[in-house]
N, C-alpha and C positions, 0 to 999 in steps of 0.2 A: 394556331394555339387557341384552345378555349379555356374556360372556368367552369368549374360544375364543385356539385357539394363531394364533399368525400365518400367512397366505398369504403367498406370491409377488403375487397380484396385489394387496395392499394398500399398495406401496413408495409410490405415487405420496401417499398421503395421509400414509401414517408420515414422510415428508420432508416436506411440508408441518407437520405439527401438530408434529416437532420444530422445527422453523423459528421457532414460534409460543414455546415454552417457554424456547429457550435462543438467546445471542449467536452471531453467525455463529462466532466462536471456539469455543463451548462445544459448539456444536453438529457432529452425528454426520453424515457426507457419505453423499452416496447411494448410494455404493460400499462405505464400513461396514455398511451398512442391507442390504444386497444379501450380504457376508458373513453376521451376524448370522442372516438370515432362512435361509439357507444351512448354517449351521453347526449353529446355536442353537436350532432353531424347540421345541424342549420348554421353555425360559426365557423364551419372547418371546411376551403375551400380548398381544390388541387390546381393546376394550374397543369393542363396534357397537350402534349404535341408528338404525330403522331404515334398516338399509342401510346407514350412515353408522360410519365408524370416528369415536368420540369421544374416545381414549387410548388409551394401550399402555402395558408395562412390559417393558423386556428386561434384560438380561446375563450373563454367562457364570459356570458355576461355577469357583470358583478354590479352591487350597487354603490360601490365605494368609490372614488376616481383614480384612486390608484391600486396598482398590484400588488399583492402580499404572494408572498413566498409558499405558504398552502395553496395555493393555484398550480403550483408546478408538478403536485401529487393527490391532487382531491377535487376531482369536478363533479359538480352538479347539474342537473337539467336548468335549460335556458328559460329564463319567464318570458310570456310571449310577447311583450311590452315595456321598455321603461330600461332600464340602467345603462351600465357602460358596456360599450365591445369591448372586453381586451384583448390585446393579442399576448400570446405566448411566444409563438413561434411564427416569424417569416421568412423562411428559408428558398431559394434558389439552389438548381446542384448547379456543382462546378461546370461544367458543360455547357449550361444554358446562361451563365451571369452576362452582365451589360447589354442584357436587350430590351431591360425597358419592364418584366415580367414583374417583378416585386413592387411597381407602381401601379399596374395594371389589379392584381392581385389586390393590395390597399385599395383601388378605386369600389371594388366591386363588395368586396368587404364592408366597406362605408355607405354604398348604393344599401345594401341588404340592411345595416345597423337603422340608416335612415328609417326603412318601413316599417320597421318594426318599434318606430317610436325612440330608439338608443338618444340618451342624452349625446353621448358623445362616443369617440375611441379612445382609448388609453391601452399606454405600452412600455414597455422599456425597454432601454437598448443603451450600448454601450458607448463612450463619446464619439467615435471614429465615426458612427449613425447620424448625429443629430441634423448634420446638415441634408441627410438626406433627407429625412422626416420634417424637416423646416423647410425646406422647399417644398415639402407635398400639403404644407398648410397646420401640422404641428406644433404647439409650443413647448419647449423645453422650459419643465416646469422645477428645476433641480435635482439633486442627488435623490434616488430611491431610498426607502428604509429596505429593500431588499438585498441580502446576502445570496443569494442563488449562485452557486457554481463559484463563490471566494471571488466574486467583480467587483466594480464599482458600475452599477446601475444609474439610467437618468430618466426622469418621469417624463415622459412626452403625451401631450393630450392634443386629442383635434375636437371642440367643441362643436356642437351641431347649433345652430341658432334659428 
């Protein structure tokens, strides 16, 4: 398995494996997907084994520390220095879960935020998550103000020091 930046021709699977991760609410249309890959492609990584996309991790840098709900429909071009990574999306398909890939995925994500100067990551995820992201060196920073997909969101930030 490696990590590389996203293509164009990999939409048809990135819509598929987010389909797989989150509720048709929660989840990112294929015309976000087609922004994103568009806007974003130095934040949006995939995660292939042989041939085969296994996971991905994207979203846009912001300057704010946490996530607002117009990120889920409106991306902009990345500044090439300075804010937050967040992440939107990090998704595993079903086929490939518990091997380790959505840590490996964050690691390299965070390698990349590093060079580029990123204060930190910020992200949100649902409670059933946090332990996961607090083992990987996040803090759960409280409930989100985002409504996205009718959840209850939680702020998770990894500060870079």
């Amino acid at each position: 398995m490696y990590i590389r930046q996203v293509e164009e021709k990999d939409l048809p699977m990135l819509v598929e494996i987010e389909q797989q991760g989150f509720t048709p609410e929660e989840a990112a249309t294929k015309e976000a997907f087609i922004q994103r890959i568009q806007q974003i492609p130095d934040t949006f990584l995939v995660a292939e084994s042989a041939g085969e996309i296994v996971g991905y991790v994207n979203g846009p840098v912001i300057s704010k520390r946490y996530i607002t709900d117009d990120l889920f429909t409106e991306t902009m071009h990345n500044p090439h220095e300075g804010g937050y990574a967040s992440i939107l999306g990090l998704v595993v398909s079903k086929k490939a879960r518990k091997q380790g890939i959505a840590a490996k995925l964050l690691k390299v994500f965070e390698e990349q935020a590093k060079k580029h100067k990123r204060q930190g990551v910020t992200l949100t995820c649902k409670e059933e998550l946090i332990p996961f992201y607090e083992h990987l060196g996040y803090t759960n920073e409280g409930i989100a103000e985002s409504v996205h997909g009718g959840v209850v969101w939680y702020n998770m930030v990894k500060e870079f020091v």
